[in-house]
C-alpha positions in Angstrom: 159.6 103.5 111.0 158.8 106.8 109.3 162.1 106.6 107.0 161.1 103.1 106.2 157.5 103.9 104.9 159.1 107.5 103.0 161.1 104.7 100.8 158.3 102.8 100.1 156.3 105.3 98.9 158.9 107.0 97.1 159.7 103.6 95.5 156.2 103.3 94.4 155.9 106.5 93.7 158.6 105.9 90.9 157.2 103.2 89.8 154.2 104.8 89.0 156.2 107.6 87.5 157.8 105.1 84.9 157.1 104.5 82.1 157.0 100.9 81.9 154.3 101.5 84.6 152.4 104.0 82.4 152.6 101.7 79.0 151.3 98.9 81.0 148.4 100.9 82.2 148.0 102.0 78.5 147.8 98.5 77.1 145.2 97.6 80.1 142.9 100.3 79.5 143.0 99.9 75.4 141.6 96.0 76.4 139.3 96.5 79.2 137.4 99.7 78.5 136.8 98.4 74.7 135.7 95.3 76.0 133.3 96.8 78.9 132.0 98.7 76.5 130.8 96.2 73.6 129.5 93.9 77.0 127.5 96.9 77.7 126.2 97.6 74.4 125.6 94.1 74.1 123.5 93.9 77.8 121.5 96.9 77.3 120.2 96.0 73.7 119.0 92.8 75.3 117.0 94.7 77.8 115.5 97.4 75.7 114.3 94.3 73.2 113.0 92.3 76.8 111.6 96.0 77.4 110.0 96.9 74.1 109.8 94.2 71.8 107.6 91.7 73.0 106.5 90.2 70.0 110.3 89.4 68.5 112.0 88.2 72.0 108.6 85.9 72.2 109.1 84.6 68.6 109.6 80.7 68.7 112.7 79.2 67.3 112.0 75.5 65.8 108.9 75.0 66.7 109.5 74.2 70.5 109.5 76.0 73.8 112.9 78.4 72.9 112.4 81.6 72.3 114.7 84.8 71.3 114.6 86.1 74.3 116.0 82.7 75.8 118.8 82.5 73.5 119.6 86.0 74.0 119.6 85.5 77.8 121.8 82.6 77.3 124.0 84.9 75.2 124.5 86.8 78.0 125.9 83.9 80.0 128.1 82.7 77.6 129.2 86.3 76.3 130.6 86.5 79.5 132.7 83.5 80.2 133.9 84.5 76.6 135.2 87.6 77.3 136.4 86.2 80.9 138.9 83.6 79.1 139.5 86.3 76.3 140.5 88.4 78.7 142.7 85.7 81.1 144.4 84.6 77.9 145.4 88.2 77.0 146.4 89.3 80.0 148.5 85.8 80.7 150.3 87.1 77.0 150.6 90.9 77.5 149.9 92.2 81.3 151.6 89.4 83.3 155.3 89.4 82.3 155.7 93.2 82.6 153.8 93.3 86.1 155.8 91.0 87.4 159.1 92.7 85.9 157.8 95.6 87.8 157.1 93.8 91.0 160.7 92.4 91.0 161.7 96.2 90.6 160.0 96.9 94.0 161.0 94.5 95.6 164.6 94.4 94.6 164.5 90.8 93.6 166.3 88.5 91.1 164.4 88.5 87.9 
């Protein structure tokens, strides 16, 4: 059982070693922590106006019952399924086909 579990590991070990492994990490990271950032930005400027600028997120738009503060809310919503299918469609192009390369390497099967 032991020698069994020392193969994994060092099989995953190489894996993580490789660097078809580290370029895929690479190319993650350079999406994701971009990304996360901007949505942050994004999220905390519309707090700090909520916070601190009353009288521009209450402004009116067309006359009616929406304001800026509304719209920006809603921006938050659809700012996020944005960057969800931005991100699904990216990673479907450019994460998938290498991970699962990699995953056939582990497991030893046919490509």
């Amino acid at each position: 059982m032991s020698d069994m579990r020392d193969r994994d590991l060092t099989t995953y070990r190489d894996v993580q070693l490789s660097p078809d492994f580290s370029e895929l990490r690479r190319r993650f990271r350079r999406f994701v922590f971009p990304m996360t950032a901007l949505f942050l930005v994004w999220y905390f400027v519309y707090v700090l106006l909520a916070d601190y600028a009353h009288g521009f997120m209450s402004h009116r738009i067309g006359g009616g019952n929406i304001t800026v503060a509304l719209l920006f809310g809603l921006g938050q919503f659809v700012s996020t399924f944005a960057i969800t299918m931005i991100y699904v469609r990216w990673a479907d192009r450019r994460i998938d086909p290498d991970a699962e390369k990699l995953r056939h390497q582990i497991e030893g099967a046919p490509q």
